[in-house]
C-alpha positions as CSV (number, residue, x, y, z in Angstrom):
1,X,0.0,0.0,0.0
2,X,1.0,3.6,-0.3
3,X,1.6,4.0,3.6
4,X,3.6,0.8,3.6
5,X,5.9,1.9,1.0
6,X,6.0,5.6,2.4
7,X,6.9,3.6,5.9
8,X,9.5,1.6,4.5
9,X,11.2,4.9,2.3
10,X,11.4,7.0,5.1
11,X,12.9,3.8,7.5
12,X,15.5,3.1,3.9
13,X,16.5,7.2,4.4
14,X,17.2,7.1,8.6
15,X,20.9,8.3,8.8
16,X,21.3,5.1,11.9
17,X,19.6,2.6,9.3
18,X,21.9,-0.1,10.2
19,X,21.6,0.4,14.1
20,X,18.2,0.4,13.2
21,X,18.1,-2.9,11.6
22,X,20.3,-4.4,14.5
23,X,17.8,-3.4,17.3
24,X,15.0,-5.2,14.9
25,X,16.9,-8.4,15.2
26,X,17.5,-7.7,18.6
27,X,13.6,-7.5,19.0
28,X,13.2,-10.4,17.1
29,X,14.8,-12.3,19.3
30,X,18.6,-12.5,18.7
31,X,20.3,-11.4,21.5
32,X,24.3,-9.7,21.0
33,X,25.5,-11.3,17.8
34,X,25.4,-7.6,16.6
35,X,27.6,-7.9,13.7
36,X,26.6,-11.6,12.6
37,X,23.8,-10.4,12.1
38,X,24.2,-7.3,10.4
39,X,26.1,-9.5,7.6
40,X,23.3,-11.9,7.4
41,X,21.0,-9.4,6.9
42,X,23.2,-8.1,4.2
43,X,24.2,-11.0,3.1
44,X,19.8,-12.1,2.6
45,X,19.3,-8.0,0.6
46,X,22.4,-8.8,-1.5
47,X,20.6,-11.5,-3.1
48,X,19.0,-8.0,-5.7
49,X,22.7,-7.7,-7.1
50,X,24.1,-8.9,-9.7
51,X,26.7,-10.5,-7.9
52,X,25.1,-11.5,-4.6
53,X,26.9,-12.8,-1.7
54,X,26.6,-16.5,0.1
55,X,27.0,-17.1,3.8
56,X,27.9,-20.1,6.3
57,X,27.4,-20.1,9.8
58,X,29.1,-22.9,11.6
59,X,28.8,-23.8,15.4
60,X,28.2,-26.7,17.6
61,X,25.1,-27.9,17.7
62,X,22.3,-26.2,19.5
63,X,24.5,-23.0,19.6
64,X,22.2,-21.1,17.7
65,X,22.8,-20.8,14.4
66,X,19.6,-21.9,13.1
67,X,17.5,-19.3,14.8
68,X,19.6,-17.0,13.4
69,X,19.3,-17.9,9.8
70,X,15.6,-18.3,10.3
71,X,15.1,-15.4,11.7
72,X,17.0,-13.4,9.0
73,X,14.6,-15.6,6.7
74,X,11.8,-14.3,8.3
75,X,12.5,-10.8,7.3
76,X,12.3,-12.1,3.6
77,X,9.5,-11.8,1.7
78,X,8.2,-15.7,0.9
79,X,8.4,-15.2,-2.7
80,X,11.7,-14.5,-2.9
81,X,13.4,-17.2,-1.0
82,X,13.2,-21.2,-1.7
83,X,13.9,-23.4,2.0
84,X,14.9,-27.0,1.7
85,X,15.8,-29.4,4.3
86,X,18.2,-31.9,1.6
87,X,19.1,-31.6,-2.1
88,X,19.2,-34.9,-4.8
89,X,22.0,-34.6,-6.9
90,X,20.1,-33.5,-10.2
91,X,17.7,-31.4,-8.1
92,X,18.3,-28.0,-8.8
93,X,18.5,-28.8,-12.8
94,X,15.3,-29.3,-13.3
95,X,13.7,-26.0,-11.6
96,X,11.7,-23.6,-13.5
97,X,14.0,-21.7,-15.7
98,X,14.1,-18.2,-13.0
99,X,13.4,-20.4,-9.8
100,X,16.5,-18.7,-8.4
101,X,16.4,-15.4,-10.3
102,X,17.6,-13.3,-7.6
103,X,16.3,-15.2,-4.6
104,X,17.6,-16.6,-1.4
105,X,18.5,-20.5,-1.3
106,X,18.6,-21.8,2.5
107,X,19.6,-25.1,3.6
108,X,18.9,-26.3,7.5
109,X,22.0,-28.0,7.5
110,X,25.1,-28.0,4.6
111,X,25.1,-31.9,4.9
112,X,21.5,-32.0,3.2
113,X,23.7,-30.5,-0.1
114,X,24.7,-34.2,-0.7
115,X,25.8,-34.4,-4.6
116,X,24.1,-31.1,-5.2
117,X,27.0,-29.1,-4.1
118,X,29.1,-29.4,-7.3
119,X,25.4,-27.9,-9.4
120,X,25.2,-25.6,-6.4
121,X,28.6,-24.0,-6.9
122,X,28.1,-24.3,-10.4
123,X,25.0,-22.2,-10.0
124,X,26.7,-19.7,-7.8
125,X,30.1,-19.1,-10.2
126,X,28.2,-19.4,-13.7
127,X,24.7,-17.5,-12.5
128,X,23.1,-20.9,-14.9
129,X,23.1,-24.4,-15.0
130,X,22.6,-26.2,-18.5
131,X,21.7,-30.1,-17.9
132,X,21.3,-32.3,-21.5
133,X,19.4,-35.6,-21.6
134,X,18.3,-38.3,-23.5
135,X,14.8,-39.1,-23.8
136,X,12.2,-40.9,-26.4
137,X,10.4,-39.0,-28.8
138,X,7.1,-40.4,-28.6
139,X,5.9,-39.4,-32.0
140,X,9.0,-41.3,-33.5
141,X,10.3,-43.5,-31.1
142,X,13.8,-41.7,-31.4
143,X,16.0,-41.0,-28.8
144,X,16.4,-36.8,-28.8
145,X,18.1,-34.7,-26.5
146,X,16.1,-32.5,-24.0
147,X,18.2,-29.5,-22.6
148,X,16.8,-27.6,-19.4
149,X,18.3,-23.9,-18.2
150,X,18.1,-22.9,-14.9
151,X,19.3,-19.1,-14.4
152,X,20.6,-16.8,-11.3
153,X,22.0,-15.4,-9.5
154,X,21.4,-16.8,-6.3
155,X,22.0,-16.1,-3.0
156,X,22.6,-19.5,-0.3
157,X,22.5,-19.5,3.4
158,X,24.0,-22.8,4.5
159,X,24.2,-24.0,8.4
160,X,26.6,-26.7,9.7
161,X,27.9,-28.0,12.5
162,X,30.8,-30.2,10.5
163,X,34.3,-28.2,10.3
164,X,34.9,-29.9,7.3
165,X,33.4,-28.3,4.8
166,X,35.0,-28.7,1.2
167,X,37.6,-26.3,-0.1
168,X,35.6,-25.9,-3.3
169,X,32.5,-25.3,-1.7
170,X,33.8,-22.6,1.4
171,X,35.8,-20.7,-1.3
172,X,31.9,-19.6,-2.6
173,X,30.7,-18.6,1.0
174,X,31.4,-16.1,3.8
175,X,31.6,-18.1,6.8
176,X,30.7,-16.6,10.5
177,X,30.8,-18.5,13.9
178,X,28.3,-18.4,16.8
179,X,29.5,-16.8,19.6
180,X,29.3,-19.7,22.3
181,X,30.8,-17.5,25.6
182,X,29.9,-17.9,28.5
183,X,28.9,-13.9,28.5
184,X,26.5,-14.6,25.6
185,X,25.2,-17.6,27.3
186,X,24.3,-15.7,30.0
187,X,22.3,-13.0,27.4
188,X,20.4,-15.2,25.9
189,X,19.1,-16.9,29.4
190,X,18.7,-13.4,30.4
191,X,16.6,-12.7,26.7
192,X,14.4,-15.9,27.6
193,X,13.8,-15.1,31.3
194,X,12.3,-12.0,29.4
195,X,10.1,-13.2,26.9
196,X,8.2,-14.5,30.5
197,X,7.5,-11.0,31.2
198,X,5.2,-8.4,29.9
199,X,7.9,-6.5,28.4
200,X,8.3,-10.1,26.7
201,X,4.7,-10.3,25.3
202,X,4.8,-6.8,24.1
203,X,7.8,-7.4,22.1
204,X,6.2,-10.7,21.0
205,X,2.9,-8.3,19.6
206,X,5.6,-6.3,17.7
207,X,7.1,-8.8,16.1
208,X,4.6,-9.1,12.9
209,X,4.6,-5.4,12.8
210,X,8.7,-5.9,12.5
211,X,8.9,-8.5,10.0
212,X,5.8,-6.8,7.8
213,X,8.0,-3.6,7.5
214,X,10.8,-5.5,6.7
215,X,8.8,-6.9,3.7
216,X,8.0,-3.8,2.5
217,X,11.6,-2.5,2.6
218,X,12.9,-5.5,1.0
């Protein structure tokens, strides 16, 4: 609507935009973390360039990196960004031709790549991926070649907990860790113990208002 786009403008022309955005994810729920999740944020936007950027966030498990990419997913509009738990090898050749046009592609956990992540970093480097088959024509009975074309660029947000991660594929990503300190422990038990309160359930009620704007922006 015209006041959601005037909203969003005037939030796009702030001179503190990016404190601005931090203290959104801050009411969304990530507590500290303040420049991890400045660059996923950026990282999620970047996916409008022409080069966009890729991001991996590696911790142990139940550190937290999941609610961080899923809340950074959140703030993107669902038409614009693909989720998948796993990837089969030929999976991503056979999308609709501008599946990843500028979109986001997540993945729960880099494992679920599989023998996508050759296509993947294909799809990354070339912006395309061009598969050719063999099938039966069935007028004729011939074999014939089919050739499908999927285009980008795409921007992926991978999570792992592995520390081996192949060369090929870490040279496409920016990788961040989760902060697992003892002081950040201690925020986010602090952050829970909140969302108890009524401070808690007010921040709760904001939190469509948040991710709406955020929409809009995007």
């Amino acid at each position: 609507t015209y006041a959601e786009r005037e909203e969003a403008e005037t939030y796009l022309q702030q001179p503190n935009l990016i404190e601005s955005i931090q203290a959104d994810l801050t009411r969304l729920g990530i507590a500290g973390e303040e420049l991890n999740k400045l660059l996923c944020y950026l990282v999620a936007v970047s996916r409008k360039l022409d080069d966009p950027l890729s991001l991996l966030i590696q911790s142990r498990s139940a550190a937290g990196k999941s609610t961080l990419q899923n809340t950074i997913l959140d703030l993107v509009p669902g038409e614009e960004k693909l989720l998948y738990t796993r990837l089969t090898d030929q999976s991503l050749f056979y999308e609709q031709a501008n599946a990843f046009v500028h979109k986001i592609l997540a993945l729960e956990e880099a494992d679920g790549l599989g023998g996508a992540a050759y296509s993947l970093r294909a799809l990354q480097s070339s912006k395309s991926l061009t598969l050719a088959t063999t099938a039966k024509d069935p007028a004729t009975g011939k074999l014939k070649t089919d050739r499908y074309e999927v285009k980008g660029p795409v921007s992926v947000l991978l999570t792992t907990t592995s520390p081996n991660i192949d060369e090929e594929t870490l040279s496409r990503f920016l990788t961040i860790t989760i902060d697992e300190s003892e002081q950040m422990t201690k925020r986010i038990f602090e952050s829970q113990r909140e969302a108890d309160t009524l401070q808690g359930l007010i921040k709760r009620q904001e939190r469509e208002a948040v991710v709406k704007r955020h929409h809009a922006i995007q």
